[in-house]
NURO-36584 format. One record per residue (C-alpha): residue number from 1; residue in three letters; x, y, z. Coordinates in steps of 0.2 Angstrom, whole numbers, plus 2048, in hexadecimal, padded with zeros to 3 digits. Example, Ala and Ser with C-alpha at 12.3 -4.5 7.8 and 13.67 -1.06 7.14 Angstrom:
2
SITE num residu  xx  yy  zz
SITE   1    Ala 83E 7EA 827
SITE   2    Ser 844 7FB 824
***
This chain:
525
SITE num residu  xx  yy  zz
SITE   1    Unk 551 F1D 572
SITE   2    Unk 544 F2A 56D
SITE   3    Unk 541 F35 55C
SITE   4    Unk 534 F3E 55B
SITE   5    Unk 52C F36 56C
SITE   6    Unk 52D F24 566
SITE   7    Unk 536 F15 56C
SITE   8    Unk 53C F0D 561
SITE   9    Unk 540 EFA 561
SITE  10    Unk 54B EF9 552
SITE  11    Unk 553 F04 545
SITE  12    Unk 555 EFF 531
SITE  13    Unk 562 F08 527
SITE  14    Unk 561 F08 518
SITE  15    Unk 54E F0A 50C
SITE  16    Unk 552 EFF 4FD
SITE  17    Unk 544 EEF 4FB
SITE  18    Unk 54E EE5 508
SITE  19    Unk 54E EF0 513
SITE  20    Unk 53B EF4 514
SITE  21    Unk 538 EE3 515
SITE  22    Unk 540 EE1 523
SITE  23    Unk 53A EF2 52B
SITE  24    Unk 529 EEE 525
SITE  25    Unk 52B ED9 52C
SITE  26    Unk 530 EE1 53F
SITE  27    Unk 520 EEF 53C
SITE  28    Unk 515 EE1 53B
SITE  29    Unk 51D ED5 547
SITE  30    Unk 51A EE3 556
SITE  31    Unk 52B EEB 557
SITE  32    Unk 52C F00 555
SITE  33    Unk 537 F04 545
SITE  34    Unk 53F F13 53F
SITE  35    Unk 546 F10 52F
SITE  36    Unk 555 F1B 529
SITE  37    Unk 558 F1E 517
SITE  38    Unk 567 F2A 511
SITE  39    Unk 55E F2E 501
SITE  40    Unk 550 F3A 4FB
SITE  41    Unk 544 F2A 4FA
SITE  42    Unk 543 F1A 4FE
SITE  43    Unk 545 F0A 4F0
SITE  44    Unk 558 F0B 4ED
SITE  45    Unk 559 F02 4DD
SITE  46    Unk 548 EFE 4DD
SITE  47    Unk 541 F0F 4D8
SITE  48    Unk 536 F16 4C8
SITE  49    Unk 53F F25 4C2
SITE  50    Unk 53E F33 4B4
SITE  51    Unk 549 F33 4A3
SITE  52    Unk 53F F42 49E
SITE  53    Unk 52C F4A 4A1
SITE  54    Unk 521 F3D 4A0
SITE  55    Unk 52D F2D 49C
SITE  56    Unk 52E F23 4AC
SITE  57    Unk 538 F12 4AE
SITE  58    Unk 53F F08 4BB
SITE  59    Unk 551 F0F 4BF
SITE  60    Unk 55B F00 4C4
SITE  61    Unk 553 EEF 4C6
SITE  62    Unk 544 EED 4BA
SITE  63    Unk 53D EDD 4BD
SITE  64    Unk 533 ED4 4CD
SITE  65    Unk 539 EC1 4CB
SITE  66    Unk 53C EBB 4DB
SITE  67    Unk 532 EC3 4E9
SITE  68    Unk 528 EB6 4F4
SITE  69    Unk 516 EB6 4F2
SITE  70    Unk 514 EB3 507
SITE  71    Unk 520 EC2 50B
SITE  72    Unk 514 ECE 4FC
SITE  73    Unk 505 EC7 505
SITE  74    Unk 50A EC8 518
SITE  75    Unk 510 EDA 513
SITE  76    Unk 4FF EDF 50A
SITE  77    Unk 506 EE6 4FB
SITE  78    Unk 4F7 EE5 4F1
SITE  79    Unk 4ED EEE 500
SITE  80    Unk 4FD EFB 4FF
SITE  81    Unk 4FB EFF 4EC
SITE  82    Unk 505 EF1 4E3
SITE  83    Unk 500 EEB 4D1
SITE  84    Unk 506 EE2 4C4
SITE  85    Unk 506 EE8 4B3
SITE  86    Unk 50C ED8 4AD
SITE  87    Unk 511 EC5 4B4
SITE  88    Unk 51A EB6 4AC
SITE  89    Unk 523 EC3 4A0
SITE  90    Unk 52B EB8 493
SITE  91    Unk 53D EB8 48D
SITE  92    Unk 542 EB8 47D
SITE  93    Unk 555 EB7 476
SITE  94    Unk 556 EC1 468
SITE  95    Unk 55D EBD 457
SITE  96    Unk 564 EC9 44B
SITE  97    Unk 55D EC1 43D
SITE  98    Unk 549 EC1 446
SITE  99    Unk 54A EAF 44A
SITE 100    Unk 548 EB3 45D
SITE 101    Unk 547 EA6 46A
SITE 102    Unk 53B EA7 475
SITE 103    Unk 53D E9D 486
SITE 104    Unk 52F E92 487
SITE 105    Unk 523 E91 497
SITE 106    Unk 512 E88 491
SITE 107    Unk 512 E76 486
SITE 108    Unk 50A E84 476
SITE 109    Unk 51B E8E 477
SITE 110    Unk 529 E7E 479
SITE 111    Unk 51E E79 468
SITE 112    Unk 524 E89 460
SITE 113    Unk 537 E87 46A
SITE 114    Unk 536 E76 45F
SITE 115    Unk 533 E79 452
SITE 116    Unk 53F E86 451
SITE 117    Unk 54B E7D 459
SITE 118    Unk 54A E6B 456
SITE 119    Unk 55A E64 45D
SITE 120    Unk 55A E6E 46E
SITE 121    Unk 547 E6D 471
SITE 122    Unk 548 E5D 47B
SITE 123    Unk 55A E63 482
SITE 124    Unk 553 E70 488
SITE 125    Unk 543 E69 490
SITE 126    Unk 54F E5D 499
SITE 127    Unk 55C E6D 4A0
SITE 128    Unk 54D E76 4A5
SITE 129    Unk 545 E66 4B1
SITE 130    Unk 558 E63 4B6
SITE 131    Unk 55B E76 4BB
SITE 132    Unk 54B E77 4C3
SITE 133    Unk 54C E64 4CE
SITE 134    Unk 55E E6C 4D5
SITE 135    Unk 556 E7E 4D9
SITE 136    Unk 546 E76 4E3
SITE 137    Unk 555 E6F 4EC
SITE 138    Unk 55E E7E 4ED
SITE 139    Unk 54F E8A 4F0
SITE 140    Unk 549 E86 502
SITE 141    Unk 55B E8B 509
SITE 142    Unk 559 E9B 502
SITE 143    Unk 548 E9E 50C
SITE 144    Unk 552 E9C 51E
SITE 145    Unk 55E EA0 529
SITE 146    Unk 56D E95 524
SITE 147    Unk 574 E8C 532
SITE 148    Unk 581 E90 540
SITE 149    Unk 592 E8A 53B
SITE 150    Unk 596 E8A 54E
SITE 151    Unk 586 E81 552
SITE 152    Unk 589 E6E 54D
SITE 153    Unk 577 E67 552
SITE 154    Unk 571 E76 547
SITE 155    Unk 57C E70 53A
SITE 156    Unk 577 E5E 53C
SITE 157    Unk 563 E63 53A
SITE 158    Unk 568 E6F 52A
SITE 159    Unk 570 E60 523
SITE 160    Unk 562 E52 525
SITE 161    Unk 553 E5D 51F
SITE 162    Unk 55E E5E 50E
SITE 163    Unk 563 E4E 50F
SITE 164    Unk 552 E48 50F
SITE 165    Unk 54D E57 502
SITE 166    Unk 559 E4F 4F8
SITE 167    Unk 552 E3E 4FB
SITE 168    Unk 541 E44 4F7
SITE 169    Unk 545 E4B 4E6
SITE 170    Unk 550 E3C 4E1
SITE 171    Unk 562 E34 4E5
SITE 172    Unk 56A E3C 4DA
SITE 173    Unk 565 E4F 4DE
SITE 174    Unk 573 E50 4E8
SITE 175    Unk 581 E47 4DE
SITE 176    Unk 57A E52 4CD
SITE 177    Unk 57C E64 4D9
SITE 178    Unk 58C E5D 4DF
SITE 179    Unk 593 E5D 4CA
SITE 180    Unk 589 E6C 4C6
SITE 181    Unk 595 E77 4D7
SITE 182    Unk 5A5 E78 4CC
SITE 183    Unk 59E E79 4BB
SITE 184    Unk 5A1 E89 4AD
SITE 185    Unk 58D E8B 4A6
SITE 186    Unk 596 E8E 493
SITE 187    Unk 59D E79 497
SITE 188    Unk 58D E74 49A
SITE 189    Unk 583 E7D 48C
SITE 190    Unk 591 E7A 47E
SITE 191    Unk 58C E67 487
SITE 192    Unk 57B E65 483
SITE 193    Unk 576 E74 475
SITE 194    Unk 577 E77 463
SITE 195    Unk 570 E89 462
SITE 196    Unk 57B E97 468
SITE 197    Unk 56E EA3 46A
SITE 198    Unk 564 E96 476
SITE 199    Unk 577 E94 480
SITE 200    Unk 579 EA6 480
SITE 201    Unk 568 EAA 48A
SITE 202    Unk 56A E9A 494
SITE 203    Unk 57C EA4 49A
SITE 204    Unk 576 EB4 49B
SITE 205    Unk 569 EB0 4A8
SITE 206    Unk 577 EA4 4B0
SITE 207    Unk 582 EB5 4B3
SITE 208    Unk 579 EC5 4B1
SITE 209    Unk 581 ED0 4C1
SITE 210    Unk 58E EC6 4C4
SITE 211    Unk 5A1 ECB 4BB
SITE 212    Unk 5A5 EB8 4B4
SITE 213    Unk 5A2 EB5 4A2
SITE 214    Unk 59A EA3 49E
SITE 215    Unk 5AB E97 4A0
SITE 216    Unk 5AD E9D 4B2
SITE 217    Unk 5AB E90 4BE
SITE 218    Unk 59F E8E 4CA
SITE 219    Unk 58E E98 4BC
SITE 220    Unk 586 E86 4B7
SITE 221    Unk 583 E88 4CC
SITE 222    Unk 57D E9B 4C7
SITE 223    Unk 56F E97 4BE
SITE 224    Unk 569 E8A 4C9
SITE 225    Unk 56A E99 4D8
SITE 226    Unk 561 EA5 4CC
SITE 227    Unk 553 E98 4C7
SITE 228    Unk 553 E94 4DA
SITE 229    Unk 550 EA7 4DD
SITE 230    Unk 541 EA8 4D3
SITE 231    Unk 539 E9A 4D9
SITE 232    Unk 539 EA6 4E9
SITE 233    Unk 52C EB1 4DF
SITE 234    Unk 51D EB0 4D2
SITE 235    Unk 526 EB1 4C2
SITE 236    Unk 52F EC2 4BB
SITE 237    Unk 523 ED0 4BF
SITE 238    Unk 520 EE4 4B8
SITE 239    Unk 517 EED 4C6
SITE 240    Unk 50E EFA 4C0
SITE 241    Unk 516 F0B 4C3
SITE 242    Unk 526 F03 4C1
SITE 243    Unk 534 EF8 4CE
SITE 244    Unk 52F F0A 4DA
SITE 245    Unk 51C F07 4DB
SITE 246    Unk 524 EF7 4E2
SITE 247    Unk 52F F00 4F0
SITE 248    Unk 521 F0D 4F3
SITE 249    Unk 515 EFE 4F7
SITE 250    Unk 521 EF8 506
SITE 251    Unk 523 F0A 50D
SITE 252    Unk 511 F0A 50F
SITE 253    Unk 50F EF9 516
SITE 254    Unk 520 EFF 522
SITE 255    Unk 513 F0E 526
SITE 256    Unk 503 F03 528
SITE 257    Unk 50A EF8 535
SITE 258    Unk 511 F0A 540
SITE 259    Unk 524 F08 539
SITE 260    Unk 52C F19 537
SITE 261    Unk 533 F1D 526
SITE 262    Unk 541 F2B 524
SITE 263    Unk 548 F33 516
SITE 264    Unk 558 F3E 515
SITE 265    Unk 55D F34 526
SITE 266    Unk 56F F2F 521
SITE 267    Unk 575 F25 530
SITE 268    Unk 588 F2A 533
SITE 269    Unk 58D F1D 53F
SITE 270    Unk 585 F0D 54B
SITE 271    Unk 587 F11 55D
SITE 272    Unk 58F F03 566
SITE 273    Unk 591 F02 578
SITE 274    Unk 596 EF6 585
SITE 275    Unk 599 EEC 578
SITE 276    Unk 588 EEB 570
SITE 277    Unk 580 EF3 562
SITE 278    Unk 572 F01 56B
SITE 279    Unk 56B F0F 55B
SITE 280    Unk 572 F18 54D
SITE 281    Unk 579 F2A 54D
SITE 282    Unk 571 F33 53D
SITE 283    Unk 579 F43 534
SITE 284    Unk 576 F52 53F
SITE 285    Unk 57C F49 54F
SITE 286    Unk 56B F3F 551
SITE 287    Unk 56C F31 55C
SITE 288    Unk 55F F24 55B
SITE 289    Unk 55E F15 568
SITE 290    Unk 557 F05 564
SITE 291    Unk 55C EF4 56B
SITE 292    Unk 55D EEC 55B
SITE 293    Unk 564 EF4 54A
SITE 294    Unk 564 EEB 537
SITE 295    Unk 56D EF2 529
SITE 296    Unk 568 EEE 518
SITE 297    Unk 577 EF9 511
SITE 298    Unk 589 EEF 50C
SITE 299    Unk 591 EE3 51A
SITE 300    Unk 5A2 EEE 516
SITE 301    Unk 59A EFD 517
SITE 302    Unk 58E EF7 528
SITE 303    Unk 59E EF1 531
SITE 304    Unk 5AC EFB 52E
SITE 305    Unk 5A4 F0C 52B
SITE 306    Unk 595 F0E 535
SITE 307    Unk 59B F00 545
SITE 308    Unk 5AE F04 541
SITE 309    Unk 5BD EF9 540
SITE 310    Unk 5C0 EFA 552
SITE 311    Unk 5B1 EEF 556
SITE 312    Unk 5B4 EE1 54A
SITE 313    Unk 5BF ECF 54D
SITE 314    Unk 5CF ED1 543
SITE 315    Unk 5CA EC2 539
SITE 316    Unk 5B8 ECA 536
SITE 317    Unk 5C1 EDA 530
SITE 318    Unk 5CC ED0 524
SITE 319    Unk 5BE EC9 51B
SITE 320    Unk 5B3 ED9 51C
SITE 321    Unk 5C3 EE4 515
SITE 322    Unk 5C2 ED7 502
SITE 323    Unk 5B0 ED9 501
SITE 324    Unk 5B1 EE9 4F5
SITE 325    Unk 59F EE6 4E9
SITE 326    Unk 5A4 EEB 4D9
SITE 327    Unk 595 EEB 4CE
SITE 328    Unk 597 EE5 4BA
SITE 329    Unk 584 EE9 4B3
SITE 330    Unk 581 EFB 4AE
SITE 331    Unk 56E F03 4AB
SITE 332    Unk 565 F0D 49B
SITE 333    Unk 555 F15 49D
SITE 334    Unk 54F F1B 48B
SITE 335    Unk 53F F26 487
SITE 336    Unk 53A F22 476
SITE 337    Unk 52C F2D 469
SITE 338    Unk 526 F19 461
SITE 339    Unk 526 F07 467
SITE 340    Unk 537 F00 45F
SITE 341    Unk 532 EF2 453
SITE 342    Unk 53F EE3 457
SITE 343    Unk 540 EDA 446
SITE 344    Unk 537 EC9 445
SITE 345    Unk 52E ECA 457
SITE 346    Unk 51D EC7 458
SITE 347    Unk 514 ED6 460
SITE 348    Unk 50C ECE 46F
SITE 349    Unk 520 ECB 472
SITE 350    Unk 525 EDB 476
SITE 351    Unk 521 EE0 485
SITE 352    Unk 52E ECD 489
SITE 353    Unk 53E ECF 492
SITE 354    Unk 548 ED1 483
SITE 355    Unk 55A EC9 486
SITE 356    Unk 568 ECB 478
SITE 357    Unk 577 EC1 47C
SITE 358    Unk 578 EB7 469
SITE 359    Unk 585 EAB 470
SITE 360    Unk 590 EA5 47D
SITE 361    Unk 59E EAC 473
SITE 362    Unk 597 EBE 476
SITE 363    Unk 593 EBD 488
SITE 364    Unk 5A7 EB8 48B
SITE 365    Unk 5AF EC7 481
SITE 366    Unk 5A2 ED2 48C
SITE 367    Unk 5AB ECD 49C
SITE 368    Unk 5BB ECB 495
SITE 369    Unk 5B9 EDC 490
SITE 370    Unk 5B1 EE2 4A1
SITE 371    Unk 5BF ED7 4AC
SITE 372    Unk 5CB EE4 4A2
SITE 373    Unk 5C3 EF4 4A5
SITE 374    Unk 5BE EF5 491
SITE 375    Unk 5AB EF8 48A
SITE 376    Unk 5A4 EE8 481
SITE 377    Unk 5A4 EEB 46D
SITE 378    Unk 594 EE3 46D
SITE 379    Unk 58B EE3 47E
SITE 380    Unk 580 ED6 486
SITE 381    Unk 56E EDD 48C
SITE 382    Unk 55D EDA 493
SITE 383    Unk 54F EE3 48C
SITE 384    Unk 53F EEB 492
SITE 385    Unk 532 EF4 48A
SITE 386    Unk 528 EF8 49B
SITE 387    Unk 51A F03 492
SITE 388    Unk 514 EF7 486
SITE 389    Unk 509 EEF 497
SITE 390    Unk 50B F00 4A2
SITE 391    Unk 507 F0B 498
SITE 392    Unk 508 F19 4A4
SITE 393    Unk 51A F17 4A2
SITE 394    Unk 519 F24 491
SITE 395    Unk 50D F30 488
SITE 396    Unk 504 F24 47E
SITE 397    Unk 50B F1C 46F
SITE 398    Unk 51C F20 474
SITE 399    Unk 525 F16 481
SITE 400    Unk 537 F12 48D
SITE 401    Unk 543 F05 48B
SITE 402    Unk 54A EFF 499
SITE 403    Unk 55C EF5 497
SITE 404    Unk 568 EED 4A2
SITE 405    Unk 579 EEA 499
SITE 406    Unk 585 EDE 4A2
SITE 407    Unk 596 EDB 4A3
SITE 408    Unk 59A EEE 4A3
SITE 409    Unk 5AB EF3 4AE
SITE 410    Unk 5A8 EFA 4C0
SITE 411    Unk 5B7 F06 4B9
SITE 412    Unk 5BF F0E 4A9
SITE 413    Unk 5D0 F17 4A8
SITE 414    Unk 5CE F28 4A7
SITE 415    Unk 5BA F26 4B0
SITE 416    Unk 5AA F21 4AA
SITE 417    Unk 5A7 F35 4A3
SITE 418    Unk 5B3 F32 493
SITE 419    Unk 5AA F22 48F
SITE 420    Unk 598 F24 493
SITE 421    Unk 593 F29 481
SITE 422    Unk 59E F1A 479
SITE 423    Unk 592 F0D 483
SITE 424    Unk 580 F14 47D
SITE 425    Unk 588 F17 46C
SITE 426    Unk 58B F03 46F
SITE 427    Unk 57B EFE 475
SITE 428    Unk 573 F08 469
SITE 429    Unk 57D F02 45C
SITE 430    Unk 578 EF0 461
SITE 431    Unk 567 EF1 466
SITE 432    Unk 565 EF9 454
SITE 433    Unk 56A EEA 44B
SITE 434    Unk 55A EE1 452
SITE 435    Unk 54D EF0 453
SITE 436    Unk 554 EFB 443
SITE 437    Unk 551 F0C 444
SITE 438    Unk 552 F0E 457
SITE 439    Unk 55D F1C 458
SITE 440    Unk 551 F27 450
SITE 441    Unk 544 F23 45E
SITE 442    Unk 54D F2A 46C
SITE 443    Unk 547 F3A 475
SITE 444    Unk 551 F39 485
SITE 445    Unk 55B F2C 48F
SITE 446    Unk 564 F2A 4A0
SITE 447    Unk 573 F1F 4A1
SITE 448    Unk 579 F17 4B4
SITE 449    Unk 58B F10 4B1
SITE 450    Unk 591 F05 4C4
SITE 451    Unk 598 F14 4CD
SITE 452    Unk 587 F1D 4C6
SITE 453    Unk 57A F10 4D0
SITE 454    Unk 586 F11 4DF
SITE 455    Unk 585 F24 4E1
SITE 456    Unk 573 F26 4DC
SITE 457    Unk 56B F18 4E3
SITE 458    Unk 577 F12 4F2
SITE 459    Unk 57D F02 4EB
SITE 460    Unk 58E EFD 4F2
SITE 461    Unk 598 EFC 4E3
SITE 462    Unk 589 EFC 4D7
SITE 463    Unk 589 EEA 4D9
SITE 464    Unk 57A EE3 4D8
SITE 465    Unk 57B ED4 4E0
SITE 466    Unk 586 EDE 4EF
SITE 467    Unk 594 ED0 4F2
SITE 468    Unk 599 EC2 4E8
SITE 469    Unk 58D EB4 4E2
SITE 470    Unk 59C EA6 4E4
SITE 471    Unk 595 E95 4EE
SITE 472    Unk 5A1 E9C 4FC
SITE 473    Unk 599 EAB 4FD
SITE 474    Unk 587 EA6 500
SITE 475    Unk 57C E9D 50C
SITE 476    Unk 586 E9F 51C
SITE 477    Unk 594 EA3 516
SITE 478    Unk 58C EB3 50F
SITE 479    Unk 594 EC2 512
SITE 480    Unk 59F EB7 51B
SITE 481    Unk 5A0 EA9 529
SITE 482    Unk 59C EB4 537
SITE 483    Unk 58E EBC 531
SITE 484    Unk 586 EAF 527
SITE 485    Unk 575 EAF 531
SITE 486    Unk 570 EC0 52E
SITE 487    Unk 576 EC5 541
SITE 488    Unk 588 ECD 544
SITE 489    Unk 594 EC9 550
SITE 490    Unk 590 EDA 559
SITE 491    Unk 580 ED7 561
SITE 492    Unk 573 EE2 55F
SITE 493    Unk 577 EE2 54B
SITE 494    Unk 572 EDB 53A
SITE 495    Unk 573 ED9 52B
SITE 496    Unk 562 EDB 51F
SITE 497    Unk 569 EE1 50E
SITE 498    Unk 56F ED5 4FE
SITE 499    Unk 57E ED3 504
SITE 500    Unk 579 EC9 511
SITE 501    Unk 570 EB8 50E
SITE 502    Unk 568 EB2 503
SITE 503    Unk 570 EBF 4F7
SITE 504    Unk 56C ECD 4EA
SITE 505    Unk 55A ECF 4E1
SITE 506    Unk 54A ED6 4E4
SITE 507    Unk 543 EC7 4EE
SITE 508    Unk 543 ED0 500
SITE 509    Unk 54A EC3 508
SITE 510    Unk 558 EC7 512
SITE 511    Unk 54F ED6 518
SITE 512    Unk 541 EC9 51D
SITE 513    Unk 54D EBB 524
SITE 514    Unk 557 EC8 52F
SITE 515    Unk 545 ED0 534
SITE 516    Unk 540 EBF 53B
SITE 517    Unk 54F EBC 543
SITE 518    Unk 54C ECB 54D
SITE 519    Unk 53B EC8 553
SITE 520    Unk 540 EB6 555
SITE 521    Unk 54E EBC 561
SITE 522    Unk 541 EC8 56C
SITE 523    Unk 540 ED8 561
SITE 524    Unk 52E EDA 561
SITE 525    Unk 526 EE7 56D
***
């Protein structure tokens, strides 16, 4: 009903990017917001914060790749503060021996891939339009609400626009996404690729987040969702200030269109009566009334311990009860006193996402290693060195390193406190064999193992793409077949987060699609 003498028209738990978006989306629709966040400040994993006074990186997620230009420009982030520090970053693939690889995106940069790699250049130029053909199929599916499974002329529309998308972009688009469903990415890069430095990267993209090494089935289809993903956005993005300049810029445009933005407001249950779904009961005993209530927090989490058990289908409750997110990808944050000098990289090259996966060989012993609660021997990582285009970041001439390392257990016997120091003294370890001397560099560092980024910045699991990427776990099958079109079977409810469609990433949209929904379904003033 009324906090503070407003009526609200909808509530938003949770203040991570997806659900600012859609708090910020309702806002500027009409509808009166209040937005709830547990934490001290809003972001979730999107956030800037401090290894040590005056060294500032992005916590979590470090990289902007696949948020909608429409959704940044309905939204007036750049009015709100939003700025890049750098667009189009690169990736290279890093070679011990300073022969890097670097991903070409212009015709003067494939010249250089060719030369260096005579008998893949033309491979790979081939993959590249073949990947990209089957995401532009892919990619509109990802920008809507997926189709009721109950509602066959919905279904029957759904099917004919991709039929006739699939027409469009040739008969065979189907048939090739069809063979692509089923297969391991490893198959079809040990296929077509000499270098295993190339195959490694091409993998690494294919599977980063996810717990299945490169032979699993179903990743060639992995690479195609990612590379769909970023056709969401403008290319992979630093925002100046860090992935929580980012976050701040939607709080204020949440703010700018009259939404209400509240920290410290941990919403302990979702009030449900007559059957319906009617406000949120914060801790303190709060109630707050609103006719309509998205949660961009976990569907497991959403259903069973804020709505409860009691007002879910058995057969709802049966799926809700296996999705348990378990996250596989830890985080380290490092200051250091001197810009690291990776051996054989070109200069302009170092402020590139740097990716050091050397072979397809490496990336399986990581998972296998992760799959059986052990520490990679020689762990798989991408690699930032935010300051060297946000300056800002560090006193000058120093700089933070900012590394995501995948296929990392959720859990370790005997807990993560006994085996923290072995995984820096590894990532260490490795990184040193490409940027020698980097141990004596550091002045401070922060470490966020899977339990670490689910305590501190409320992802379910630390899973970063909160659910499983399987094909029966997306579109509208996502979390599962009754809640695949962002609305709940509890009326009044739904779903906003990542683990709702389309899925994981810093692209805003199922924070947006659920936001439309709503206003689509009468929730503006």
């Amino acid at each position: 009903m009324k906090w503070g003498g407003v009526q609200y028209d909808a509530i938003v738990i949770g203040g991570g990017h997806n659900g600012l978006v859609a708090a910020a989306r309702l806002a500027s629709g009409g509808a009166r917001v209040l937005l709830a966040e547990a934490g001290q400040r809003v972001g979730g994993a999107a956030v800037t914060s401090e290894i040590t006074p005056g060294y500032s990186a992005s916590a979590v997620a470090h990289l902007l790749e696949g948020f909608p230009r429409r959704i940044e420009r309905k939204l007036k982030l750049h009015k709100h503060g939003l700025r890049y520090a750098a667009r189009d970053v690169a990736t290279v693939a890093l070679d011990r021996d300073g022969h890097h690889i670097l991903l070409p995106r212009t015709r003067k940069e494939f010249a250089g891939f060719r030369d260096l790699l005579p008998k893949d250049a033309d491979v790979y130029r081939e993959y590249v339009a073949r990947r990209r053909a089957l995401a532009e199929f892919v990619a509109p599916l990802l920008g809507e609400r997926p189709p009721a499974l109950n509602d066959p002329d919905a279904l029957k529309r759904f099917l004919r626009r991709s039929v006739w998308r699939a027409a469009l972009k040739g008969g065979s688009t189907m048939q090739s996404l069809l063979r692509v469903l089923p297969e391991a990415i490893g198959d079809r890069l040990d296929a077509e690729f000499e270098s295993p430095l190339l195959k490694g990267a091409l993998a690494f993209d294919a599977t980063l987040g996810g717990a299945e090494g490169p032979y699993a089935p179903g990743t060639s289809f992995r690479a195609i969702l990612r590379e769909a993903m970023r056709m969401q956005g403008q290319g992979a993005m630093l925002p100046v200030g860090g992935m929580g300049a980012f976050s701040d810029a939607l709080a204020a445009s949440v703010a700018a269109a009259g939404g209400d933005v509240r920290v410290n407001a941990r919403v302990m249950r979702i009030l449900v009566e007559e059957g319906k779904a009617v406000g949120v009961e914060l801790s303190g005993g709060i109630e707050v009334r609103a006719a309509r209530v998205l949660s961009a927090i976990a569907p497991r989490t959403t259903m069973l311990d804020l709505v409860g058990a009691r007002h879910v289908e058995t057969d709802d409750l049966r799926e809700l009860r296996h999705l348990v997110p378990r996250g596989t990808t830890a985080k380290i944050n490092l200051a250091l006193d001197r810009l690291p000098e990776f051996s054989g990289l070109a200069p302009e090259l170092h402020g590139a996402r740097l990716l050091i996966a050397p072979s397809l060989a490496d990336l399986d012993e990581a998972a296998n290693a992760a799959r059986s609660a052990a520490l990679p021997f020689e762990p798989v990582m991408e690699i930032l060195l935010p300051s060297v285009t946000d300056p800002l970041l560090a006193p000058e001439g120093q700089h933070v390193m900012s590394i995501i390392v995948h296929h990392v257990p959720h859990a370790m016997a005997g807990g993560w406190d006994a085996h923290r120091e072995a995984l820096v003294q590894r990532v260490v370890r490795m990184l040193g064999n490409y940027a020698p001397g980097i141990e004596d560099m550091m002045i401070a560092g922060e470490i966020l193992t899977p339990p670490d980024i689910e305590e501190k910045y409320g992802l379910a699991g630390g899973d970063w793409h909160q659910g499983d990427i399987r094909l029966d776990r997306l579109f509208a099958f996502r979390p599962a077949p009754a809640y695949g079109r962002c609305e709940t079977p509890l009326p009044g409810l739904w779903l906003c987060g990542a683990g709702s469609h389309p899925g994981g990433g810093i692209t805003g949209l199922p924070g947006w699609l659920a936001a439309d929904a709503v206003l689509s379904d009468g929730g503006s003033a």
